[in-house]
C-alpha positions in Angstrom: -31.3 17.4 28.0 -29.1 19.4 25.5 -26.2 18.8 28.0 -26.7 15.1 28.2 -26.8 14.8 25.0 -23.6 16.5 24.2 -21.8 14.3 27.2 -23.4 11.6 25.1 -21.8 12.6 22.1 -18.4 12.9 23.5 -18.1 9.9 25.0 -19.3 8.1 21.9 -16.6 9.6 19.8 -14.2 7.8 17.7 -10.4 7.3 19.2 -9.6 9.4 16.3 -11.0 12.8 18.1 -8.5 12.3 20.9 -5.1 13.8 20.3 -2.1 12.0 19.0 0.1 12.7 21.5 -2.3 11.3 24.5 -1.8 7.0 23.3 1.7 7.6 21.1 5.0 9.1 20.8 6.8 10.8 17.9 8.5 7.6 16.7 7.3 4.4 14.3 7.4 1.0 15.8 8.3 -1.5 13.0 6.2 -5.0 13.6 7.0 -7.5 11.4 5.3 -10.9 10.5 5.5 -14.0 8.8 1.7 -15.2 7.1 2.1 -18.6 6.0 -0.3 -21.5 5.1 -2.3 -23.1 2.4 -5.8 -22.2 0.8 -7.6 -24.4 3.4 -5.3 -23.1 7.0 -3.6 -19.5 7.6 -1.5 -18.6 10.5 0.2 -15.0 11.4 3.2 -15.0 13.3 5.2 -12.6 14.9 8.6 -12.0 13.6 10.1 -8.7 15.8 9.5 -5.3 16.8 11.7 -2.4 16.0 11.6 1.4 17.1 12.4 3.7 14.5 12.9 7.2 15.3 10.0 9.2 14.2 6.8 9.0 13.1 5.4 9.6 9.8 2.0 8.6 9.1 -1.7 10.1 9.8 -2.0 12.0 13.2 -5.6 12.5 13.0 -8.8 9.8 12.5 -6.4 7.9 13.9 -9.1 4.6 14.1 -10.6 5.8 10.7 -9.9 3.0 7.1 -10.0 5.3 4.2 -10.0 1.9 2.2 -10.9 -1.2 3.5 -8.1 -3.2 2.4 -8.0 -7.0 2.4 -6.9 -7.0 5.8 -6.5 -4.4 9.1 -4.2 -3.7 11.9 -6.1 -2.6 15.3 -4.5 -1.1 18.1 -6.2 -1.2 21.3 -4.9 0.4 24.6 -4.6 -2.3 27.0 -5.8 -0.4 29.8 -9.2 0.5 28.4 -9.7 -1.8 25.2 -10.3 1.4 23.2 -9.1 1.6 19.1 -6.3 3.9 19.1 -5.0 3.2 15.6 -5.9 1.2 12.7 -5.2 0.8 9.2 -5.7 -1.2 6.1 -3.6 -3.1 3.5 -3.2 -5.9 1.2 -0.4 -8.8 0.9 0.9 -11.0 -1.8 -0.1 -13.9 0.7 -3.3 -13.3 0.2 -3.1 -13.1 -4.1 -1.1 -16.1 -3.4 -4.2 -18.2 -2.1 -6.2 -17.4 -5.2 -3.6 -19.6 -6.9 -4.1 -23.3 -7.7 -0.2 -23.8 -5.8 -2.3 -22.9 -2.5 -4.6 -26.4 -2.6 -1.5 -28.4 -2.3 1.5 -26.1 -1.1 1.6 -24.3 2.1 4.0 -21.0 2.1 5.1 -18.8 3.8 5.2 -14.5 3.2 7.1 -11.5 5.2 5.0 -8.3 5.9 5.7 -5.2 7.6 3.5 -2.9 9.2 4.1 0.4 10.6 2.2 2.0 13.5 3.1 4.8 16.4 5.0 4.3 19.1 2.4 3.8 22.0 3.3 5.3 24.8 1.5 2.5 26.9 1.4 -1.4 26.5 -1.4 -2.1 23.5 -2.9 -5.0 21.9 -2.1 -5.0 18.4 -4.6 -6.9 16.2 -4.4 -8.4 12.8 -7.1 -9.4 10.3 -7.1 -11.0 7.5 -10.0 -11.2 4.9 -11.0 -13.2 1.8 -13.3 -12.1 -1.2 -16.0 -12.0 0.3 -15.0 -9.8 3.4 -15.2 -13.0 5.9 -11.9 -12.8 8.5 -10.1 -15.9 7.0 -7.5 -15.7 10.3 -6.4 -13.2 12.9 -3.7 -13.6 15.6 -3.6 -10.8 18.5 -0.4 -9.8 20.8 0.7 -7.4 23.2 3.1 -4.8 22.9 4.9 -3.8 26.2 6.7 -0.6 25.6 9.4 -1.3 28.3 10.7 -4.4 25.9 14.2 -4.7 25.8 13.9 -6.8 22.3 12.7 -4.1 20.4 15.1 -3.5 17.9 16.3 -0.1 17.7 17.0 0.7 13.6 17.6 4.1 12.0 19.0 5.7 14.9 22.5 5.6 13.2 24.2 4.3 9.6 21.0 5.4 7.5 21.1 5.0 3.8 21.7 8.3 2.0 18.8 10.0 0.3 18.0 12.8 -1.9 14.4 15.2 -0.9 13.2 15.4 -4.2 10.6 17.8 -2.8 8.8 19.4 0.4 5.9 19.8 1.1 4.6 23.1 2.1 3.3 21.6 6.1 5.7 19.0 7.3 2.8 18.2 9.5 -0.2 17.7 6.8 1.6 15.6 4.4 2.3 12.3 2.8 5.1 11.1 3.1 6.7 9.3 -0.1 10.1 7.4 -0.6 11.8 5.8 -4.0 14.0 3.5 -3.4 16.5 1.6 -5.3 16.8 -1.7 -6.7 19.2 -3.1 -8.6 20.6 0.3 -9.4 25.4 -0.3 -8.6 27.1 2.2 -6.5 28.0 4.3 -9.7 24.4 4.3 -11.3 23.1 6.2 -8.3 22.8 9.3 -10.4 20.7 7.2 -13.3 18.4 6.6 -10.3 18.2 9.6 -9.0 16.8 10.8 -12.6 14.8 8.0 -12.8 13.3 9.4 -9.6 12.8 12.0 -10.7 10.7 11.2 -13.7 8.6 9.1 -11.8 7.7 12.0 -9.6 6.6 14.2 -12.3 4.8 11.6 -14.0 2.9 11.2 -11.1 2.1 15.6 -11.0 1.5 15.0 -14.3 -1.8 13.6 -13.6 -5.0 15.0 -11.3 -5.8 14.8 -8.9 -1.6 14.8 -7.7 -1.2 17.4 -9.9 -3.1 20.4 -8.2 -2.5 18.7 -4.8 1.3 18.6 -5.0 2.1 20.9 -2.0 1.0 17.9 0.1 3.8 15.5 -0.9 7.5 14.9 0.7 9.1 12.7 -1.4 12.9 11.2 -1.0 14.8 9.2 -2.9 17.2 6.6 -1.5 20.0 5.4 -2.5 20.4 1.9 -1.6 23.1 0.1 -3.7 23.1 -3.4 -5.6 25.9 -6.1 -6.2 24.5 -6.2 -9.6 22.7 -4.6 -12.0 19.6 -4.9 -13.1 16.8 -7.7 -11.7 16.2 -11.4 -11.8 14.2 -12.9 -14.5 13.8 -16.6 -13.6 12.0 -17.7 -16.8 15.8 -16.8 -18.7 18.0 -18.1 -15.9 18.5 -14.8 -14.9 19.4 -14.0 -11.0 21.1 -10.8 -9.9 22.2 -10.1 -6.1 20.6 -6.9 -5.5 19.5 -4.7 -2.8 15.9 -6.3 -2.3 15.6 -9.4 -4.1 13.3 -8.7 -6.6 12.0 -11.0 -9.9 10.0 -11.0 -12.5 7.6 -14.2 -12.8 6.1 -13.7 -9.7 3.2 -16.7 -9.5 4.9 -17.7 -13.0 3.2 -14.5 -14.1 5.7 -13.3 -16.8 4.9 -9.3 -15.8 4.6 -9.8 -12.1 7.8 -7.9 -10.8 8.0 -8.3 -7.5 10.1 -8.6 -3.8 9.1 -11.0 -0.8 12.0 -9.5 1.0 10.0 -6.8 3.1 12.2 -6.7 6.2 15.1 -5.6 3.4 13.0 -3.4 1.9 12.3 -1.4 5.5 15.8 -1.9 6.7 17.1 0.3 3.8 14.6 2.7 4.4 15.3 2.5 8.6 15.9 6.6 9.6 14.4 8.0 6.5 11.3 9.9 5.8 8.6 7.2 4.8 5.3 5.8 4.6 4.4 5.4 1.2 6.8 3.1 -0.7 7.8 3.2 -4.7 10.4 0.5 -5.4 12.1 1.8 -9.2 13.8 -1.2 -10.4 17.0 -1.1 -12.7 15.5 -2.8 -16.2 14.5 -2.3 -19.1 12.0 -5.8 -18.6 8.2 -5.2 -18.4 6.9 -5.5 -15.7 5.6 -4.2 -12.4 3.3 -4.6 -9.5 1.4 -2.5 -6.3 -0.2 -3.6 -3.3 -1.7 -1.0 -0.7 -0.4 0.4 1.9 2.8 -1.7 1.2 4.9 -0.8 -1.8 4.7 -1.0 -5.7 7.8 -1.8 -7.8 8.2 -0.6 -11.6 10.9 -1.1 -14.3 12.7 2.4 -14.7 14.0 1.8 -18.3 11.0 0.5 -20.3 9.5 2.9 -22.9 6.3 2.9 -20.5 7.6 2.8 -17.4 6.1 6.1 -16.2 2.2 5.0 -17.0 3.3 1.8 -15.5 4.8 3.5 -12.2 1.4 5.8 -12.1 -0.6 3.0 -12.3 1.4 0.6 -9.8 1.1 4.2 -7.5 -3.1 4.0 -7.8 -3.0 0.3 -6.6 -0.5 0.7 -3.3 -1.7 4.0 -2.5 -5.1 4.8 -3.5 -6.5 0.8 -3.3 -7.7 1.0 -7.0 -8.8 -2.0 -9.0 -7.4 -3.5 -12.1 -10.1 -2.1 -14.6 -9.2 -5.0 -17.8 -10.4 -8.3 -17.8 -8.4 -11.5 -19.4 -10.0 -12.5 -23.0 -8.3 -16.2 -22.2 -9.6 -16.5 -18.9 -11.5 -15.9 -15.7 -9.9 -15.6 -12.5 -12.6 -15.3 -9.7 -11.4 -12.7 -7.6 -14.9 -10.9 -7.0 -18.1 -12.5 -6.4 -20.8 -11.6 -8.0 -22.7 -10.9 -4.6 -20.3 -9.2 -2.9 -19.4 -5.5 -3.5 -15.5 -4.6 -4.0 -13.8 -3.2 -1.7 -12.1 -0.7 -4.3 -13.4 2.5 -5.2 -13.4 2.2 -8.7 -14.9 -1.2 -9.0 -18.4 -3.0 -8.6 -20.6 -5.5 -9.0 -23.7 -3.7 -8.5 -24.4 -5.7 -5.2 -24.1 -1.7 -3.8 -23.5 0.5 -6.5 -25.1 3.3 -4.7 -21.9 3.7 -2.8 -19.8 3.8 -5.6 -20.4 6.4 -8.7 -23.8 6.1 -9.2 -24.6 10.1 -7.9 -21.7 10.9 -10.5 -23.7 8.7 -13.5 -24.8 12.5 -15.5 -21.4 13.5 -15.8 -20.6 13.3 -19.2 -19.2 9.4 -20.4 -19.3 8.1 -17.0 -21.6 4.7 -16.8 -21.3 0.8 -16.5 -18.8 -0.6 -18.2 -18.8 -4.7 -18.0 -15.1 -6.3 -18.3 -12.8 -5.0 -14.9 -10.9 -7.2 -11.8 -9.7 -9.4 -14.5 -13.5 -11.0 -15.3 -14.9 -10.3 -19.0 -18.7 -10.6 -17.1 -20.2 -9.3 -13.6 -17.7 -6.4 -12.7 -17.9 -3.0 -14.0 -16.0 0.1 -14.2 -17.1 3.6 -14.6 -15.6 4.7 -17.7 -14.8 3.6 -21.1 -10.8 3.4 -20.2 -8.8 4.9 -17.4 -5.0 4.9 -16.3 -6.0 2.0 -14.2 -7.4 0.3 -17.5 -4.2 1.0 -20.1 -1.3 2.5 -20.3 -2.1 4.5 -23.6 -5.0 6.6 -21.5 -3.4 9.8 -20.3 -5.4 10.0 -17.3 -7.4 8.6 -14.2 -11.0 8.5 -15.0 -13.1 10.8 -13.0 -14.0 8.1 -10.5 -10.6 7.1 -9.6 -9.8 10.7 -9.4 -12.5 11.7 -6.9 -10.9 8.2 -5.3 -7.4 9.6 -4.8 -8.6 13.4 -3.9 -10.6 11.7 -1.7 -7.8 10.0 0.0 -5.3 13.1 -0.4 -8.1 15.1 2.0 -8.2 12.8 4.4 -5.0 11.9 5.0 -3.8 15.7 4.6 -7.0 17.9 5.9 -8.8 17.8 9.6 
């Protein structure tokens, strides 16, 4: 009985427990898509497939979500319909629908996605998910590996970068990139330095701090026609490296870029999976999404709590933690739990921070995803609440380490 027990075991294991090398090859393959539609219709669209030449992401749990996301890529190996790789994300297409323009304008959004090379044809999956964790659309394709259409990109003419620092295993590590935008030829050494303040205003804080050994970080040098960024609201619009603007959703502050397949194709051959986008202005402004990228202004008196915070949204998947005094915006009902960590409604507090409730000021605070009543934080004020606290609180903290270990220990 003990024996059919453990064959039961086995065979009921996650794809994560098989080893890397068995589905994929050392190499990235690029997949990018257009979402497009209105608040009422979505659609998801294949755009093209590229190789690029290695892989830098997570080579264990390999079918494992950290964070759910609003949305997933699935791999499945054709052969047996087994998960061989997933992961979770977010996407201004998404925000985007919350907006009234999505009841009577239909869009459309780039996204990018990264997953190992499979070393046999797969189905790749996507989902996408609205606030209340309901699959709003999904489209699924197959991947033949023998493709002649896959675009090969990085292989040769890669943008120069600068390590800013190695980790101590190459192979138990997260990968991080600055890139930047909106930075001339001659002002790469202003963004070098820029880099590196955001890096150590990141170490600055726990949990990065005492983890540090477990970050690669580059910094690339990807040149503008002009300096600086577009700010539509003054008339303002530069030709530079990604794109980017402020006034995204004719939100003042929202600094963003739609141009995703730029932002990868600058980033083609280099060391990457996590993306920080330091943008050439002394504007306010800023903005993160996970698993995507974040984008901060480099010459703003608080542009490195800005960049930190911008870090705990596209990395770690932490909420907003302020609410709006003028209004309400609806982005968490009140029977549905949130997705992020640091976040809730009390629909299921339990898995949140209520075992952490004794440690000294941590609680219910009411006022957090941008609603004044029904969605609490855990603390008084956090980095992910202002930019005058000098840390995470210790929920979002236990969040990242959280993260760091599984990305970084097995």
């Amino acid at each position: 009985m003990a024996l059919l027990a453990l064959l039961l075991f086995i065979l009921t294991l996650p794809a994560t427990a098989q080893d890397f090398d068995t589905y994929f090859c050392d190499s990235t393959l690029r997949i990018d898509y257009v979402f497009a539609g209105n608040a009422k219709e979505q659609g998801i669209y294949v755009d093209e497939l590229n190789l690029l030449p290695r892989w830098y992401g997570k080579r264990h749990r390999l079918a494992e979500v950290p964070i759910a996301g609003n949305g997933q890529i699935i791999v499945k190996a054709c052969a047996t319909g087994q998960v061989v790789y997933r992961n979770s994300f977010s996407t201004l297409f998404q925000e985007w629908l919350s907006y009234d323009e999505a009841q009577t304008t239909s869009k459309s959004f780039q996204n990018v996605f990264l997953i190992p090379m499979p070393r046999d044809t797969v189905d790749v999956s996507i989902e996408l998910y609205d606030n209340r964790r309901e699959v709003m659309a999904t489209m699924t394709h197959r991947v033949t590996t023998s493709d002649i259409l896959i675009h090969r990109r990085g292989f040769q003419d890669i943008t120069p970068y600068v390590t800013l620092q190695q980790a101590q295993d190459p192979a138990r590590c997260i990968h991080i990139a600055y890139l930047a935008e909106g930075y001339q030829e001659q002002e790469m050494e202003t963004f070098l330095e820029d880099a590196r303040i955001a890096m150590e205003a990141m170490f600055a804080h726990e949990p990065f701090k005492s983890l540090r050994d477990r970050f690669h970080i580059i910094a690339v040098k990807s040149p503008s026609v002009d300096s600086g960024t577009s700010i539509p609201r003054k008339g303002v619009w530069k030709d530079t490296a990604l794109h980017s603007h402020f006034d995204t959703f004719y939100s003042d502050r929202y600094l963003t870029t739609l141009q995703l397949k730029d932002l990868h194709n600058w980033l083609a051959g280099t060391p990457y999976e996590h993306i920080i986008v330091l943008v050439n202005t002394s504007e306010y402004g800023g903005g993160g999404i996970l698993n995507s990228y974040n984008l901060a202004m480099a010459h703003h008196p608080k542009f490195k709590p800005v960049v930190v915070h911008e870090f705990g949204h596209s990395f770690a998947g932490l909420g907003d933690e302020y609410a709006y005094e003028s209004e309400q915006i609806p982005m968490y009902p009140p029977d549905v739990e949130p997705w992020e960590p640091n976040l809730t409604t009390l629909t299921d507090f339990k898995s949140k921070w209520q075992d952490m409730m004794e440690e000294g000021k941590i609680g219910l605070y009411e006022g957090a995803g941008y609603a004044q009543k029904g969605v609490y934080r855990a603390c008084e004020d956090c980095r992910m609440r202002t930019n005058e606290n000098p840390s995470f609180c210790p929920v979002c903290d236990r969040a990242i380490r959280r993260l760091i270990n599984f990305y970084t220990q097995w």
